[in-house]
One Martini backbone bead per residue (centre of mass of N, CA, C, O) as a GRO file, in nm:
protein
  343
    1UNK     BB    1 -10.352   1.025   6.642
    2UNK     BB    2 -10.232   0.872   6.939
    3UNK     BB    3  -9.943   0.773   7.116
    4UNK     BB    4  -9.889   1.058   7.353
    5UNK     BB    5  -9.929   1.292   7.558
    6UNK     BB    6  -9.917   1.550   7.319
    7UNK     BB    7  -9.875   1.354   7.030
    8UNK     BB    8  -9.959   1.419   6.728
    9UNK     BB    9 -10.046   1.178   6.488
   10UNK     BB   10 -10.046   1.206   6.104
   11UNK     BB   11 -10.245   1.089   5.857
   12UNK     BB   12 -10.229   1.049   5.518
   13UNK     BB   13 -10.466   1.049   5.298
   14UNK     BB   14 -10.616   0.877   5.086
   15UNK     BB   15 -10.674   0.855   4.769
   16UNK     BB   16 -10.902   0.858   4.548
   17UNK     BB   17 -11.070   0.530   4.381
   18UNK     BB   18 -11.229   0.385   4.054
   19UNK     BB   19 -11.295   0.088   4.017
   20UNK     BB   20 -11.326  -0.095   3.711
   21UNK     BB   21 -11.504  -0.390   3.710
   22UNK     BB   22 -11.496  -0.641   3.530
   23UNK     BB   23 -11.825  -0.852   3.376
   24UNK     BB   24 -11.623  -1.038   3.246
   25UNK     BB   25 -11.347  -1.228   3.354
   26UNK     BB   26 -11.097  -1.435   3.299
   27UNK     BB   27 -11.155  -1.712   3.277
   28UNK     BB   28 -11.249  -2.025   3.075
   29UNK     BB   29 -11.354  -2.297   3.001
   30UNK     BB   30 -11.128  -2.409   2.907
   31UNK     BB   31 -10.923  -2.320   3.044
   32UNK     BB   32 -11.006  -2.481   3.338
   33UNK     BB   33 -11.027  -2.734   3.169
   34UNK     BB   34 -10.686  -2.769   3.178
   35UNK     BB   35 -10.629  -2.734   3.472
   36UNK     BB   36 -10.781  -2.972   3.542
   37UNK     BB   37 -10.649  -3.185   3.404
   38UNK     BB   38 -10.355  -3.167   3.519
   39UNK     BB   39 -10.437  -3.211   3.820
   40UNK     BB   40 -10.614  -3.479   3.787
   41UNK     BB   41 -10.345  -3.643   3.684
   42UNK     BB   42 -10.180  -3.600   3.923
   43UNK     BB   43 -10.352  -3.772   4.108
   44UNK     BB   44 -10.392  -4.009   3.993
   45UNK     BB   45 -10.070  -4.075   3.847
   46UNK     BB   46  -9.882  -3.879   3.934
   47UNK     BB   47  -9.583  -3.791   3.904
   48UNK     BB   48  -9.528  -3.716   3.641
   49UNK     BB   49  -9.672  -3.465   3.427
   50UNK     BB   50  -9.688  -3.404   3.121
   51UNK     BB   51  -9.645  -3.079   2.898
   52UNK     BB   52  -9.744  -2.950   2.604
   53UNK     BB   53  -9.677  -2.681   2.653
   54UNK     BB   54  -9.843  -2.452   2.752
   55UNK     BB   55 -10.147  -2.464   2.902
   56UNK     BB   56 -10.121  -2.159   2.908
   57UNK     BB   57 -10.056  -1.832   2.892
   58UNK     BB   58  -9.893  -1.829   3.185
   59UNK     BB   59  -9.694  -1.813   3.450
   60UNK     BB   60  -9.821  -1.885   3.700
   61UNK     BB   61  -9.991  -2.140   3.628
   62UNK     BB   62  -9.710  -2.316   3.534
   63UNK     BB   63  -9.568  -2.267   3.828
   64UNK     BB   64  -9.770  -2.407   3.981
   65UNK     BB   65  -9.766  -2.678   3.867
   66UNK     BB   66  -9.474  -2.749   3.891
   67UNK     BB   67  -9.522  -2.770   4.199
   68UNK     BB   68  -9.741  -3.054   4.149
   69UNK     BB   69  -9.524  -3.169   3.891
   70UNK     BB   70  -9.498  -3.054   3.596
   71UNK     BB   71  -9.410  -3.085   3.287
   72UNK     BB   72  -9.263  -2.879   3.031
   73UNK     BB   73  -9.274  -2.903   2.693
   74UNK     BB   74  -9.225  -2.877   2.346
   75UNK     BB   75  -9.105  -3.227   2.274
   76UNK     BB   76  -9.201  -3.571   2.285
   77UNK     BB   77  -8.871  -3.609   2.276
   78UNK     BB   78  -8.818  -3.511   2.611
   79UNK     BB   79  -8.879  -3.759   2.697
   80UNK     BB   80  -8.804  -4.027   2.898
   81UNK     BB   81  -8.792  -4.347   2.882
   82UNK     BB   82  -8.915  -4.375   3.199
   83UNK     BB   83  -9.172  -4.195   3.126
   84UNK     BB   84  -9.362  -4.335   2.904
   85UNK     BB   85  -9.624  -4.381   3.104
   86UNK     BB   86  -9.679  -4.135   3.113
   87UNK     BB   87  -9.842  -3.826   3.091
   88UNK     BB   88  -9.951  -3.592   2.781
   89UNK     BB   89 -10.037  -3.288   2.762
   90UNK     BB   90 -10.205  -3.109   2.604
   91UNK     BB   91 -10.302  -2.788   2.479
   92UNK     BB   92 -10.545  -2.517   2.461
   93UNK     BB   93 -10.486  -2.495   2.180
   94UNK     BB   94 -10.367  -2.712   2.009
   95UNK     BB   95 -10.306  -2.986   1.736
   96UNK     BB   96 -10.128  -3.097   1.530
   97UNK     BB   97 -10.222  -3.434   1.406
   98UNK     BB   98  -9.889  -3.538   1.429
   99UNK     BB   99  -9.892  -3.538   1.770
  100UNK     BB  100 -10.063  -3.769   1.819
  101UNK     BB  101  -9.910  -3.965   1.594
  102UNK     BB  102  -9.618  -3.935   1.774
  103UNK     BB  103  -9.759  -4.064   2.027
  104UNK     BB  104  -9.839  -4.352   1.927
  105UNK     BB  105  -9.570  -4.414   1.774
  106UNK     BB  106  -9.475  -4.417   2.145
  107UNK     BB  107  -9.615  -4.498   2.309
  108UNK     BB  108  -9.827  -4.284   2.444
  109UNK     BB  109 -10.040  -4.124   2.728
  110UNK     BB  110 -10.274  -3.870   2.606
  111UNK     BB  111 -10.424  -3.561   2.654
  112UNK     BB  112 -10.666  -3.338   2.526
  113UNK     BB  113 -10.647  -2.978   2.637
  114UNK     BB  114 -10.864  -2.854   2.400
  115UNK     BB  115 -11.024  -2.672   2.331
  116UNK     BB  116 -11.384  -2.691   2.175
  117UNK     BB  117 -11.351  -2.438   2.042
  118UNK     BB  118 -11.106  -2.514   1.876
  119UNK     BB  119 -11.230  -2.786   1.786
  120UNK     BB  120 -11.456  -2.633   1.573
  121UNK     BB  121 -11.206  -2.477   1.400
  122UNK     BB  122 -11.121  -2.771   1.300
  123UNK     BB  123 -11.416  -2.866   1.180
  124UNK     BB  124 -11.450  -2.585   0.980
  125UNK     BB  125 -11.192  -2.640   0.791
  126UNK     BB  126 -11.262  -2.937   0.733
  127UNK     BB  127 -11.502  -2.889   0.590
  128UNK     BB  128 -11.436  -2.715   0.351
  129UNK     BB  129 -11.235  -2.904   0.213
  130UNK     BB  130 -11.479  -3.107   0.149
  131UNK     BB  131 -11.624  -2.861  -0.041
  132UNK     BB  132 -11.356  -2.753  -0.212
  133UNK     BB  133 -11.231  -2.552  -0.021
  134UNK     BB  134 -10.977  -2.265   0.023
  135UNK     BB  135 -10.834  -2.184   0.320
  136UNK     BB  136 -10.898  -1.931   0.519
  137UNK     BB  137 -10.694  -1.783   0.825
  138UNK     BB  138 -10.750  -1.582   1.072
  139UNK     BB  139 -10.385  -1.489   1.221
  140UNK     BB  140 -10.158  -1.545   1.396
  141UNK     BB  141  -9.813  -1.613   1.322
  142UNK     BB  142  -9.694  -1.858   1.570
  143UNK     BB  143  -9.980  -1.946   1.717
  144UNK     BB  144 -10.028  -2.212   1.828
  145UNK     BB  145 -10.356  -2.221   1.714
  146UNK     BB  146 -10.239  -2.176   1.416
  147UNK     BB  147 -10.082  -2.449   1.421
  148UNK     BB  148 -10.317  -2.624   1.458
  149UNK     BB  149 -10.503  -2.571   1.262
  150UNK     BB  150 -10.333  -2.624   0.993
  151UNK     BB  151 -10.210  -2.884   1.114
  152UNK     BB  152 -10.519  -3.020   0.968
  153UNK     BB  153 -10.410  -3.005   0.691
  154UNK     BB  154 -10.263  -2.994   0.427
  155UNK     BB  155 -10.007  -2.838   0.235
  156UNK     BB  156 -10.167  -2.556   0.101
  157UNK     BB  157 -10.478  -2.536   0.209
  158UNK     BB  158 -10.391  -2.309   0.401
  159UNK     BB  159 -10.410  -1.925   0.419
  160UNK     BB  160 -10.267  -1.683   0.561
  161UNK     BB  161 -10.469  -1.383   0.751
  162UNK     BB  162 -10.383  -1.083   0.897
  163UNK     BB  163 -10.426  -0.866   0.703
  164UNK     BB  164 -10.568  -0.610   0.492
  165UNK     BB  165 -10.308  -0.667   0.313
  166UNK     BB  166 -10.341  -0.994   0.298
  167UNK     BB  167 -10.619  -0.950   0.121
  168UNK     BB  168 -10.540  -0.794  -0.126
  169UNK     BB  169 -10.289  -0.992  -0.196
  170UNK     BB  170 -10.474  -1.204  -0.239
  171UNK     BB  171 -10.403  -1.517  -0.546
  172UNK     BB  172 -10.618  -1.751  -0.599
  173UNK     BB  173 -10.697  -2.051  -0.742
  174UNK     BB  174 -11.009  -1.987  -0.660
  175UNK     BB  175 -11.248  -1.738  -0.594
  176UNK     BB  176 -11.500  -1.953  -0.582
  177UNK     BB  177 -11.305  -2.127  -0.365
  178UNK     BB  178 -11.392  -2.021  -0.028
  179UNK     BB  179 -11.276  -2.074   0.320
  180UNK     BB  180 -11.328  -1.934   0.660
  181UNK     BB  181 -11.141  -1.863   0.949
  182UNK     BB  182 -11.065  -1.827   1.327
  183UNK     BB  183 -10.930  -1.769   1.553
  184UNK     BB  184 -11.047  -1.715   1.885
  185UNK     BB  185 -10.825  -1.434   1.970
  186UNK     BB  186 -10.935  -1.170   1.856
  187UNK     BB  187 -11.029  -0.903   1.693
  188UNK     BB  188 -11.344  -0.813   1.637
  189UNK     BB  189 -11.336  -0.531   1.465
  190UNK     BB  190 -11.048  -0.640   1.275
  191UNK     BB  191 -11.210  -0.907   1.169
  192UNK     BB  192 -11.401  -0.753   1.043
  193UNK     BB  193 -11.231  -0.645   0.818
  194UNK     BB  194 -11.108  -0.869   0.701
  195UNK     BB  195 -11.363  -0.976   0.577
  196UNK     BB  196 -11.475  -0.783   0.422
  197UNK     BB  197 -11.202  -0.747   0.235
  198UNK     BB  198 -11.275  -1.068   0.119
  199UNK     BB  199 -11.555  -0.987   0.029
  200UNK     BB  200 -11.489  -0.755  -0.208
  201UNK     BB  201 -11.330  -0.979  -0.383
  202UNK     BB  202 -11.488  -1.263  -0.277
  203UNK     BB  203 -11.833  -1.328  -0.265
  204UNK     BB  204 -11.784  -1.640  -0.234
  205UNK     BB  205 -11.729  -1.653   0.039
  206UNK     BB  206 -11.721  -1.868   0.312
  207UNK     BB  207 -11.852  -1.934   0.601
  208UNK     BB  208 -11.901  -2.042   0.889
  209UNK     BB  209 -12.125  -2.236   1.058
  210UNK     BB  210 -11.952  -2.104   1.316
  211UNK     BB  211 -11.855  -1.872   1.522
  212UNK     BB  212 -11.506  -1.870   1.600
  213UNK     BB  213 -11.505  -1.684   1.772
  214UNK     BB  214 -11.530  -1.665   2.148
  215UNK     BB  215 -11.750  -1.583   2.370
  216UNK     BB  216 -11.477  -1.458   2.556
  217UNK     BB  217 -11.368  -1.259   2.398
  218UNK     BB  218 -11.616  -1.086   2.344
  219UNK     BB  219 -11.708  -1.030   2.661
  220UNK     BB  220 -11.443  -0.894   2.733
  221UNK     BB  221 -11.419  -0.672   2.517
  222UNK     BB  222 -11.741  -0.554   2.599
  223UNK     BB  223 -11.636  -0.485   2.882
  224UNK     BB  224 -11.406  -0.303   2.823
  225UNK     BB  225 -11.561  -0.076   2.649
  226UNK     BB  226 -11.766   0.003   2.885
  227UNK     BB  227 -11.522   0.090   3.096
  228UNK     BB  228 -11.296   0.297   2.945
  229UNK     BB  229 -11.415   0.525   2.938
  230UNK     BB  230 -11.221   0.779   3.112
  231UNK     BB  231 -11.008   0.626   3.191
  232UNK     BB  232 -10.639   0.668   3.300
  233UNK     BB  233 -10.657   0.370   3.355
  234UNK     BB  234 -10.594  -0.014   3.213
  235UNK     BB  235 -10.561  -0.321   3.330
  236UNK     BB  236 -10.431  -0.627   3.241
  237UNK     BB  237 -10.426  -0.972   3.322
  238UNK     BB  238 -10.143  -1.080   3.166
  239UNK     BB  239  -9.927  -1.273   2.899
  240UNK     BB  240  -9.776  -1.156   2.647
  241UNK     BB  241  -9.842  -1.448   2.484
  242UNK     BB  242 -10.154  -1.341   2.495
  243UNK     BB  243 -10.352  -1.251   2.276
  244UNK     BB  244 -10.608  -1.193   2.402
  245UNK     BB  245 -10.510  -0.981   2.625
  246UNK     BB  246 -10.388  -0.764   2.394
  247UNK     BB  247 -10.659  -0.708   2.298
  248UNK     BB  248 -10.783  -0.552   2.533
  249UNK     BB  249 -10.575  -0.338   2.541
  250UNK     BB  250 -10.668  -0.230   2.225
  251UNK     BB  251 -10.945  -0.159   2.305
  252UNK     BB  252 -10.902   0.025   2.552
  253UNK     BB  253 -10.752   0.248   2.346
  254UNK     BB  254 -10.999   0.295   2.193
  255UNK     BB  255 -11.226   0.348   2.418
  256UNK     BB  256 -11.045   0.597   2.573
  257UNK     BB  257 -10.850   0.546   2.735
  258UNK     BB  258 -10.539   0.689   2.834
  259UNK     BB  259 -10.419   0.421   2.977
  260UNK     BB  260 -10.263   0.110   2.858
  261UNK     BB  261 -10.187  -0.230   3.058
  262UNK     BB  262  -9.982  -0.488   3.082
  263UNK     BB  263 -10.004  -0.741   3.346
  264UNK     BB  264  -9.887  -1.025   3.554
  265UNK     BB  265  -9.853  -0.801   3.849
  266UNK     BB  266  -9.807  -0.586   4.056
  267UNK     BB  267  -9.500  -0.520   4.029
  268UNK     BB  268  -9.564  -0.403   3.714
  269UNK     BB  269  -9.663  -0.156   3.840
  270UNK     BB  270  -9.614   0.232   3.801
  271UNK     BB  271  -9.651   0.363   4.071
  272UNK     BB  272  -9.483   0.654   3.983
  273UNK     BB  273  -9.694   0.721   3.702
  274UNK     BB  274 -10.024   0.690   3.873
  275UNK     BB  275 -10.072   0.889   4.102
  276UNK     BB  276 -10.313   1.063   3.983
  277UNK     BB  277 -10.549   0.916   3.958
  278UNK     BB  278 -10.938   0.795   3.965
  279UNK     BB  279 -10.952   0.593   3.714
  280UNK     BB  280 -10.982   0.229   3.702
  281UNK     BB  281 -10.919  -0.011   3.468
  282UNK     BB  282 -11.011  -0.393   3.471
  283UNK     BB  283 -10.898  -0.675   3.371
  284UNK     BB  284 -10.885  -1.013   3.234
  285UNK     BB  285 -10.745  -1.292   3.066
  286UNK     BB  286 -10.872  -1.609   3.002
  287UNK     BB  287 -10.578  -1.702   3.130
  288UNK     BB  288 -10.619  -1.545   3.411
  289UNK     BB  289 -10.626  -1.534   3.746
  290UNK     BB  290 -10.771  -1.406   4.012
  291UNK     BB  291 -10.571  -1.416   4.226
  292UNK     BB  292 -10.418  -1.116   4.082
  293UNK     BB  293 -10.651  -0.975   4.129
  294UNK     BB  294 -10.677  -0.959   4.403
  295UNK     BB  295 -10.385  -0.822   4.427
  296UNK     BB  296 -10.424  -0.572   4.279
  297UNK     BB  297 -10.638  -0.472   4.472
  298UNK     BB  298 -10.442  -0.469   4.723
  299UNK     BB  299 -10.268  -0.266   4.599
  300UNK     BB  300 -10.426  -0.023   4.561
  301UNK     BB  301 -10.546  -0.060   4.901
  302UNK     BB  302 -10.289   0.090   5.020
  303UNK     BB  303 -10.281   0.372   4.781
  304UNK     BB  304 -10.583   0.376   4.795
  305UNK     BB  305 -10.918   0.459   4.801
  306UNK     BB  306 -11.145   0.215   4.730
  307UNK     BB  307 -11.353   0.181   4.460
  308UNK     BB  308 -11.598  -0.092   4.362
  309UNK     BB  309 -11.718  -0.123   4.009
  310UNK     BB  310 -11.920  -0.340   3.909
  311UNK     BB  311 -11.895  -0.433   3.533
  312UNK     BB  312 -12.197  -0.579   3.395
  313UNK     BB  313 -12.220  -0.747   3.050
  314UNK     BB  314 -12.265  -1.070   3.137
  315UNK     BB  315 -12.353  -1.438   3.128
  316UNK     BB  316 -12.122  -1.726   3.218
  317UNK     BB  317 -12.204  -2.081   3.204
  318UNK     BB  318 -11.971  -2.235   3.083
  319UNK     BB  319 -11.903  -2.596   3.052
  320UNK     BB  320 -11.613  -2.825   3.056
  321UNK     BB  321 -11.567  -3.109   3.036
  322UNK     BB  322 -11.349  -3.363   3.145
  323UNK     BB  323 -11.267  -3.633   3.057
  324UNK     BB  324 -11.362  -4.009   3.120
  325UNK     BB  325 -11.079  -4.085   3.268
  326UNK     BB  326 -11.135  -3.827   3.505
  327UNK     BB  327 -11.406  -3.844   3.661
  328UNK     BB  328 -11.305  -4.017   3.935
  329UNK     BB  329 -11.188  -3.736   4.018
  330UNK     BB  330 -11.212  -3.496   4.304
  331UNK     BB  331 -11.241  -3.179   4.266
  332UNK     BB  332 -11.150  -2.925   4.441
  333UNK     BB  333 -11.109  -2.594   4.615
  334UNK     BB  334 -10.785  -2.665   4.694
  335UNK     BB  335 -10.665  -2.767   4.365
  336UNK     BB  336 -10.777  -2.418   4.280
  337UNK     BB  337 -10.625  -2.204   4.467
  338UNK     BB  338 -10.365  -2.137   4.298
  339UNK     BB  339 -10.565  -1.938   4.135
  340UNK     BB  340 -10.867  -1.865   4.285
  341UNK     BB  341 -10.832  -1.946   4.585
  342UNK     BB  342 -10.978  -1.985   4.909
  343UNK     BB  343 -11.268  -1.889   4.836
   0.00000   0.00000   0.00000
């Protein structure tokens, strides 16, 4: 490059990469359908609308809402008697039986925006328990989605099993009457041993009527698995307290990655550790944002050559409607691209 007669300057060569881009990856039906109920809400009620609970597991998601007029609470108490009025959407976890009915017991207005993957582990849950068997749920203790699950039936009947070492030393009241169910967001691998070991001890155990896993867990999964072997970095787009993206880190490390990381946003990524990288594999948890994909590519595409392999490995139709009385509400693509992006 020239920049003056007689002075040549020479720009360094980006070095080359090759990102293997999953597909699917990002968000899943429920989740699309969590956050259009919200922005639905804000649009038809106005400012504010309360969300118990983050409405999915993201903080870029939760702080685009929060300036669309969103309030996030943890507890329907924390509601001021001036906005009783207002809407109050659940989150797409689910929530126990009890907070529906302390939402009633307050005359509040709320919009349930669990997931239909989640609440048919809920309603397969409660067919076991009307068949006279003992909830086995397989699950990370303290997330929202198990303490919802649980929280559909009464205290004593459902026990939480996390590992199979919580397996082995389960000692059931009736080991021919179990019926077990499954977080929505498990490591499919895990969850299989863990299912083997119960069946190893208890041959009577009884499956749920359908896959617990919701189809978004398992084809995110077998897409990082597609794409990780031989990769130097694998980098997961997700928010630490999300079960789904940490088990793709798991997935991924397993499956031959060099290394593996969960990141939130491009600026977390150790930019200094990874100078040397030629193959990057790439995926986002169903929570996670598109728009973010696009940010974390456009800053490799700064400091790198970048080929960019798109890795499709299923193809997801899934769409869940937003409940009825929403939907006189017109959604454009400008009301979600705080997340989906302009395109």
């Amino acid at each position: 490059m020239t920049n003056r007669p007689g002075i040549m300057l020479h720009t360094t060569p980006k070095p080359p990469l090759t990102i293997r881009l999953c597909q699917p990856r990002g968000f899943c039906a429920g989740v699309d359908r969590a956050i259009q109920i919200v922005v639905l809400a804000l649009k038809k009620y106005g400012a504010p609308v309360y969300v118990r609970h983050e409405i999915v597991h993201n903080r870029y998601v939760v702080e685009g809402l929060q300036s669309l007029g969103a309030v996030f609470i943890e507890e329907l108490s924390e509601i001021p008697a001036e906005h009783r009025q207002s809407p109050v959407v659940f989150s797409a976890h689910g929530v126990p039986k009890s907070v529906p009915a302390d939402a009633q017991a307050r005359n509040l207005f709320y919009l349930d925006a669990t997931c239909p993957l989640v609440s048919k582990v809920h309603k397969q849950a409660m067919r076991h328990q009307r068949l006279g068997r003992h909830v086995l749920l397989i699950g990370h203790a303290g997330h929202p989605e198990v303490i919802g699950t649980m929280g559909q039936l009464p205290d004593g009947a459902v026990t939480l099993i996390e590992t199979e070492a919580d397996a082995a030393n389960l000692v059931p009241a009736d080991p021919q009457a179990l019926g077990f169910v499954t977080q929505t967001t498990l490591s499919v691998e895990d969850t299989a041993g863990i299912i083997r070991a119960l069946k190893d001890r208890f041959p009577d155990l009884q499956a749920p009527a359908a896959e617990s896993i919701c189809y978004a867990t398992t084809n995110r999964q077998e897409a990082v698995k597609e794409t990780a072997t031989g990769a130097d970095l694998f980098l997961v787009v997700g928010a630490p307290n999300s079960s789904n993206s940490r088990r793709l880190v798991e997935v991924a490390e397993r499956a031959g990655a060099s290394m593996s990381l969960l990141v939130q946003r491009a600026s977390e990524i150790p930019w200094n550790d990874i100078a040397g990288i030629s193959t990057l594999g790439l995926s986002a948890g169903a929570s996670a944002p598109e728009i973010i994909v696009d940010e974390i590519i456009d800053a490799f595409r700064q400091r790198f050559d970048v080929t960019i392999e798109l890795a499709v490995t299923a193809t997801e139709t899934e769409d869940f409607p937003v409940m009825r009385v929403l939907r006189d509400v017109e959604l454009t693509k400008a009301d979600m691209a705080f997340v989906n992006g302009a395109a």
